[in-house]
C-alpha positions as CSV (number, residue, x, y, z in Angstrom):
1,X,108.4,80.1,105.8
2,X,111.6,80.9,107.5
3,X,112.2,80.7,111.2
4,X,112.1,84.6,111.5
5,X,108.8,84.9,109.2
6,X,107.2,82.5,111.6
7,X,108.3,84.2,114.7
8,X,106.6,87.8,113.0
9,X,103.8,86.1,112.4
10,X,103.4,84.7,116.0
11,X,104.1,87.6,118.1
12,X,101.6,89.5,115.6
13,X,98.8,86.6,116.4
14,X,99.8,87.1,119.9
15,X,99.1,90.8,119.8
16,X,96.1,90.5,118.0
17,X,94.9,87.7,121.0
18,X,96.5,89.8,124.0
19,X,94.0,93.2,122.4
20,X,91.4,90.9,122.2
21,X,91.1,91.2,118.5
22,X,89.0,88.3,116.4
23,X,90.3,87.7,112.7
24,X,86.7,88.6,111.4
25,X,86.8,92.0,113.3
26,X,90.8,92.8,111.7
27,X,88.9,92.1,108.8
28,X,86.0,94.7,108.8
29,X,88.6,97.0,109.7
30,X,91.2,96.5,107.4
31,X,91.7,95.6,103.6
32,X,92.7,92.4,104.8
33,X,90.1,89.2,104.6
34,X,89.7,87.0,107.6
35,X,90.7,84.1,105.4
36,X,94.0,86.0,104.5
37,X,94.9,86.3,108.0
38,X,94.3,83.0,108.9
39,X,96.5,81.9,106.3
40,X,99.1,84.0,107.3
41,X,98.8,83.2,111.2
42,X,98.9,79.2,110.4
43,X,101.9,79.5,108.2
44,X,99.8,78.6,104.9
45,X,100.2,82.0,103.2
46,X,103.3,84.3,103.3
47,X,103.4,88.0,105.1
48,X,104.0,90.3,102.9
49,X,105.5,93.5,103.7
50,X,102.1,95.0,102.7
51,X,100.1,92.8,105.3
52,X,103.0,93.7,107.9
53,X,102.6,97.3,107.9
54,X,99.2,97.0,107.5
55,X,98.7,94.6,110.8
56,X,101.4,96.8,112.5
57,X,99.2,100.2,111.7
58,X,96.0,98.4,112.9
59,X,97.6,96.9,116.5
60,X,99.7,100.4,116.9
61,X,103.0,98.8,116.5
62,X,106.3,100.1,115.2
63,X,107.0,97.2,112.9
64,X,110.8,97.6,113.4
65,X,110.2,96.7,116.6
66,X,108.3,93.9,116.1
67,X,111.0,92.3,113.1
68,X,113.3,93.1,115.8
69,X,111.6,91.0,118.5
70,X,110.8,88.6,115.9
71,X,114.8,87.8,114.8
72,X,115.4,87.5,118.9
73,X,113.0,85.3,118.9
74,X,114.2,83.1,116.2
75,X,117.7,83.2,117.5
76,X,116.3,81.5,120.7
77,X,114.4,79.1,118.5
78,X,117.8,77.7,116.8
């Protein structure tokens, strides 16, 4: 997983945590299984630009904004 996948995958666990979201309730709500997402929050699975829209549509988020915070982010990690 690249630096900037792992940084759009935190500040989308982050948002999910800050709305006080579980995985098992993003699950009943999307098409998305809890196991999925907690592959994809630990690192152990991909996001795909199907489960980022998808998260992005279920928080509210414009997800150009979030990639965009995301490659900040990983600029500061390097």
């Amino acid at each position: 997983m690249s630096v900037e996948e792992r940084a759009t995958v935190q500040i989308l666990r982050e948002k999910r945590i800050e709305a006080g979201i579980s995985q098992i309730e993003v699950g009943r709500r999307t098409d998305m299984t809890r196991g999925r997402l907690a592959k994809i929050e630990s690192g152990c699975a991909p996001l795909s630009v199907t489960d980022l829209f998808l998260l992005c549509r279920f928080y509210v988020l414009d997800p150009a904004v979030i990639v965009g915070a995301a490659t900040m982010r990983a600029e500061e990690l390097r």
